[in-house]
C-alpha positions in Angstrom: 0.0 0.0 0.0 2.8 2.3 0.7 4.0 1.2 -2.2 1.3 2.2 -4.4 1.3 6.2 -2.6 4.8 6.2 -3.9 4.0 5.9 -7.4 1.3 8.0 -7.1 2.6 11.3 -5.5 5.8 11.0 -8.6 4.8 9.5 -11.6 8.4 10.8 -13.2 10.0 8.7 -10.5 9.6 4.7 -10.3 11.5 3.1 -7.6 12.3 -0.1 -7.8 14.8 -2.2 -5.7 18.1 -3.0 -7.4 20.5 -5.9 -5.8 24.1 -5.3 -5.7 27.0 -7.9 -6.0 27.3 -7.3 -2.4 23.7 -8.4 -1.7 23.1 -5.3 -0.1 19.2 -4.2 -0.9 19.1 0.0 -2.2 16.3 1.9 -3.7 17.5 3.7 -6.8 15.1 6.4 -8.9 14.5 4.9 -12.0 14.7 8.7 -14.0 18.0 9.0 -12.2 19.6 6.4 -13.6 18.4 6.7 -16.6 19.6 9.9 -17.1 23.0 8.7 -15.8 22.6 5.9 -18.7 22.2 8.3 -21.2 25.1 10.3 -20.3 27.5 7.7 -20.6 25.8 6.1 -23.6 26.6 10.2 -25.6 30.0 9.4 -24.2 30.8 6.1 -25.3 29.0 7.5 -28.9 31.1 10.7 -28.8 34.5 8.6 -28.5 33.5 6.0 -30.7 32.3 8.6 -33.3 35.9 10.9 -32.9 37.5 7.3 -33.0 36.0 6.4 -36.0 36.8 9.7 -37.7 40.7 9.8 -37.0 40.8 6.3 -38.1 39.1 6.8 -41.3 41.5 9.9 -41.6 44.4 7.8 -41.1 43.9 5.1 -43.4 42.8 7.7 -46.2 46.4 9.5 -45.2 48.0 6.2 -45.8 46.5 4.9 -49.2 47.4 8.1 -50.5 50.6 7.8 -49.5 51.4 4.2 -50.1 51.8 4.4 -54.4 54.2 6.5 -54.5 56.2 5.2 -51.2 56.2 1.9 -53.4 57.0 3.6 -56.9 60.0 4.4 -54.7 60.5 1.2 -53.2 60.4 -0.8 -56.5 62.6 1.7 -58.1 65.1 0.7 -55.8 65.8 -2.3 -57.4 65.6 -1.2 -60.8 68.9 -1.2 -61.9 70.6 -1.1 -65.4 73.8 -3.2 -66.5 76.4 -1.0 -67.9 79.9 -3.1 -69.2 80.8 -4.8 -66.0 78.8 -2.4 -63.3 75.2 -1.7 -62.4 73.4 1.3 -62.4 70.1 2.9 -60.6 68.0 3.9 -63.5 66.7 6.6 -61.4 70.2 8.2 -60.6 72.9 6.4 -62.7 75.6 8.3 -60.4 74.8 5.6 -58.1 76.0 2.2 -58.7 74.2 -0.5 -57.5 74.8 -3.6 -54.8 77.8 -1.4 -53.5 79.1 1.1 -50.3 76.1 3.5 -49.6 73.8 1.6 -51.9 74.1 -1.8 -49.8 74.3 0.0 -46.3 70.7 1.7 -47.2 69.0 -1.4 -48.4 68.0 -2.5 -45.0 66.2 0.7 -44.7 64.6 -0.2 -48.0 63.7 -3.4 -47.3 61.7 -3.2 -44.4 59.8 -0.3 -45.7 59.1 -2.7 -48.8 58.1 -5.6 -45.9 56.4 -3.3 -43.1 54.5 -0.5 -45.6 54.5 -1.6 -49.4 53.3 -5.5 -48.5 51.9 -5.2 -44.7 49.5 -2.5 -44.9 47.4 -3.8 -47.9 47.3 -6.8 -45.9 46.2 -5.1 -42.6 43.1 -3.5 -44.5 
């Protein structure tokens, strides 16, 4: 009976009994929490929805970038036989599979690895 005086004097606010993990009985205003539902429902959507936007921002950066970071990569390798030495075709002052050419290969291998093969294979 008291019960029913409740629900009649607020109409905007049901209570209800909640159980905790502790097994501790409360009374909780259902509008109340509610409201505090809402709030961190707009919060998880406000992240989610800035999260979603740098990501698609990113990987639009990316796949821009990523043809002519390979171009490079692939030009790398293209060399051309002159008599007995090799040649980039890009620069022929810079003879291939030798001093600065070799110790920069690492550098252009793993880009070719990590970015040119890894990233279309990410997506």
């Amino acid at each position: 009976m008291i019960d029913d005086q409740k629900e009649k004097e607020g109409e905007n606010f049901i209570r209800y009994f909640k159980t905790y993990n502790n097994g501790k009985v409360v009374m909780i205003d259902d509008q109340k929490e509610k409201e505090g539902d809402q709030e961190k429902l707009m919060k998880w959507w406000n992240f989610q929805s800035k999260f979603s936007h740098a990501l698609n921002t990113t990987v639009q950066i990316l796949l821009l970038v990523h043809t002519p970071v390979t171009r490079m990569v692939f030009q790398y390798f293209n060399c051309h036989p002159i008599h007995s030495k090799s040649f980039l075709k890009a620069d022929y002052s810079i003879e291939c599979w030798v001093g600065s050419y070799n110790s920069f290969l690492f550098y252009v291998i793993l880009i070719g690895g990590l970015f040119t093969i890894g990233f279309p294979l990410s997506i």
